[in-house]
C-alpha positions in Angstrom: 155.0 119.2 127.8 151.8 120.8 127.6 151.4 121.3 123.8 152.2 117.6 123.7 149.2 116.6 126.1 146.9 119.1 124.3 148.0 117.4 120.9 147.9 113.8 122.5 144.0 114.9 124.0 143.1 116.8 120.3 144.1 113.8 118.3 142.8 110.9 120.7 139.6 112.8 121.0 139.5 113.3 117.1 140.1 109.0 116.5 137.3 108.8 119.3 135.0 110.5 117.3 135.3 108.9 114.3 134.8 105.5 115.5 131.6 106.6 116.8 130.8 107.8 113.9 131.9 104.4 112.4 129.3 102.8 114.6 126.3 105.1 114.4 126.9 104.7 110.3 127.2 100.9 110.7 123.9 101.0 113.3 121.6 103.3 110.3 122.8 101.2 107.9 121.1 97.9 109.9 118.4 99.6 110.6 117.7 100.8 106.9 117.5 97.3 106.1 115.1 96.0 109.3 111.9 94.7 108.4 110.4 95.4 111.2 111.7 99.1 111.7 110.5 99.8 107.7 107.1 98.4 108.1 106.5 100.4 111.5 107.9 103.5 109.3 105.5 102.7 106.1 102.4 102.4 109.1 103.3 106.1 110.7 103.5 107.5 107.7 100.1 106.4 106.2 98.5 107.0 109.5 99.7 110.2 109.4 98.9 111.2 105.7 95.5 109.6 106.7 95.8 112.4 109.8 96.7 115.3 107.2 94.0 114.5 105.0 91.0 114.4 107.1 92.3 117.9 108.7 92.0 118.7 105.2 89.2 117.3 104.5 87.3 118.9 107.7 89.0 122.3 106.8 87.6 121.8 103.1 83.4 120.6 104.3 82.5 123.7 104.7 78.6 122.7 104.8 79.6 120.1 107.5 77.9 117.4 105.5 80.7 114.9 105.4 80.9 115.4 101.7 83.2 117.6 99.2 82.2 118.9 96.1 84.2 120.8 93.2 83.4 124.0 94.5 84.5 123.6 98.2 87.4 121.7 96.9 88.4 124.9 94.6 87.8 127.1 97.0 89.8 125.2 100.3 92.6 125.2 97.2 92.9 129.1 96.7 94.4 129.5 100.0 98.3 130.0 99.3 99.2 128.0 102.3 97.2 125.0 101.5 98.5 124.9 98.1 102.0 125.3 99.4 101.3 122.4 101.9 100.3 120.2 99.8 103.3 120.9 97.6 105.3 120.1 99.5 104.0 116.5 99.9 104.8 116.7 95.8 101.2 116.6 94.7 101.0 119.2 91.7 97.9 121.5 92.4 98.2 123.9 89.8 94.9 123.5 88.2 92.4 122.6 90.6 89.7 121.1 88.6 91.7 118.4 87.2 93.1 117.3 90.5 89.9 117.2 91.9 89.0 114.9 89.2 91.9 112.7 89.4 91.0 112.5 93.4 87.0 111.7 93.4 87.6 109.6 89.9 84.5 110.7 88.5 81.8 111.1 91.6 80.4 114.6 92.3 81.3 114.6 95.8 83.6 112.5 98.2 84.1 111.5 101.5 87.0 111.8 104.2 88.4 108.1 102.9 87.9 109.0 99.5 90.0 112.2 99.9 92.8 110.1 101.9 93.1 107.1 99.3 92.8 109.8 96.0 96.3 111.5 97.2 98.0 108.8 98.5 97.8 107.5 94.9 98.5 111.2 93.3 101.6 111.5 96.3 105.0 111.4 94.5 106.5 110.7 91.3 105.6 108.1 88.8 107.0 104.7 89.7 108.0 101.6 87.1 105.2 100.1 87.7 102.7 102.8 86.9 104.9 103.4 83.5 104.5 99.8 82.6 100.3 100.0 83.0 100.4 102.9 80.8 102.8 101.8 78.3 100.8 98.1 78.2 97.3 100.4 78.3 99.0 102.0 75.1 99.9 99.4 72.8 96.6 97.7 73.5 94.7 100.6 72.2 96.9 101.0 69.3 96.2 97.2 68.7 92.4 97.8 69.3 92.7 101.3 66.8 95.0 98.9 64.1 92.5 96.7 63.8 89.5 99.2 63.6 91.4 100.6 61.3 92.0 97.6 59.1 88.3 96.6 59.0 87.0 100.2 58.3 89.6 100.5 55.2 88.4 96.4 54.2 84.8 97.2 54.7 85.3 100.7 52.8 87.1 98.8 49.7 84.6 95.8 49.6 81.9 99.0 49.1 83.8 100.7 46.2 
């Protein structure tokens, strides 16, 4: 009598479980697909990258003039921890000259916002779209090269 109580309580605990589990699945699942719920997500997280990055950028100004050259820039980026950090939001910092000029996009010094908006575009892998710039970018410099080409080797045979 017992065991078959504890077996009855075991297995109608176990079918209890999964139909919550059921529901919580189903409940994600809806709320994956929310409009609302993914643009309030998409606004946390850029308010908080925007957070992260003037922490940064504060750690990073050591002259406290509100702007950041190469050389602070290198130096913030020497620090293990901040190079782990910023890792870890999948930005490759290995060489820290050429991330700081893919960041300030050819100014000598930058601001807080400039910081903020130059790793939100370097956060994360390369997406479709970016591929299909650089591939379009490419063929129209090999059209521009072709035709260089073609008018340097007709110019050159009109001179022989």
């Amino acid at each position: 009598m017992i065991f078959n109580l504890l077996h009855k309580f075991v297995i109608g605990f176990a079918v209890v479980l999964v139909i919550q589990g059921v529901f919580m699945q189903q409940t994600f699942k809806v709320a994956a697909t929310d409009d609302t719920i993914m643009t309030m997500q998409q606004t946390r997280a850029t308010e908080i990258h925007r957070k992260k990055m003037q922490l940064l950028f504060l750690a990073a100004d050591e002259d406290g003039n509100g702007l950041l050259d190469r050389e602070e820039f290198s130096k913030l980026l020497e620090d293990p921890a901040i190079r782990t950090w910023l890792s870890a939001m999948e930005l490759d910092v290995s060489d820290a000259e050429v991330f700081y000029d893919l960041i300030c996009d050819g100014k000598e010094e930058l601001n807080a916002e400039e910081l903020v908006r130059g790793v939100a575009k370097l956060k994360g892998g390369a997406r479709s779209i970016d591929m299909i710039v650089c591939m379009r970018e490419t063929e129209k410099l090999r059209e521009l090269t072709d035709r260089k080409s073609t008018r340097l080797n007709s110019s050159h045979g009109s001179n022989l």
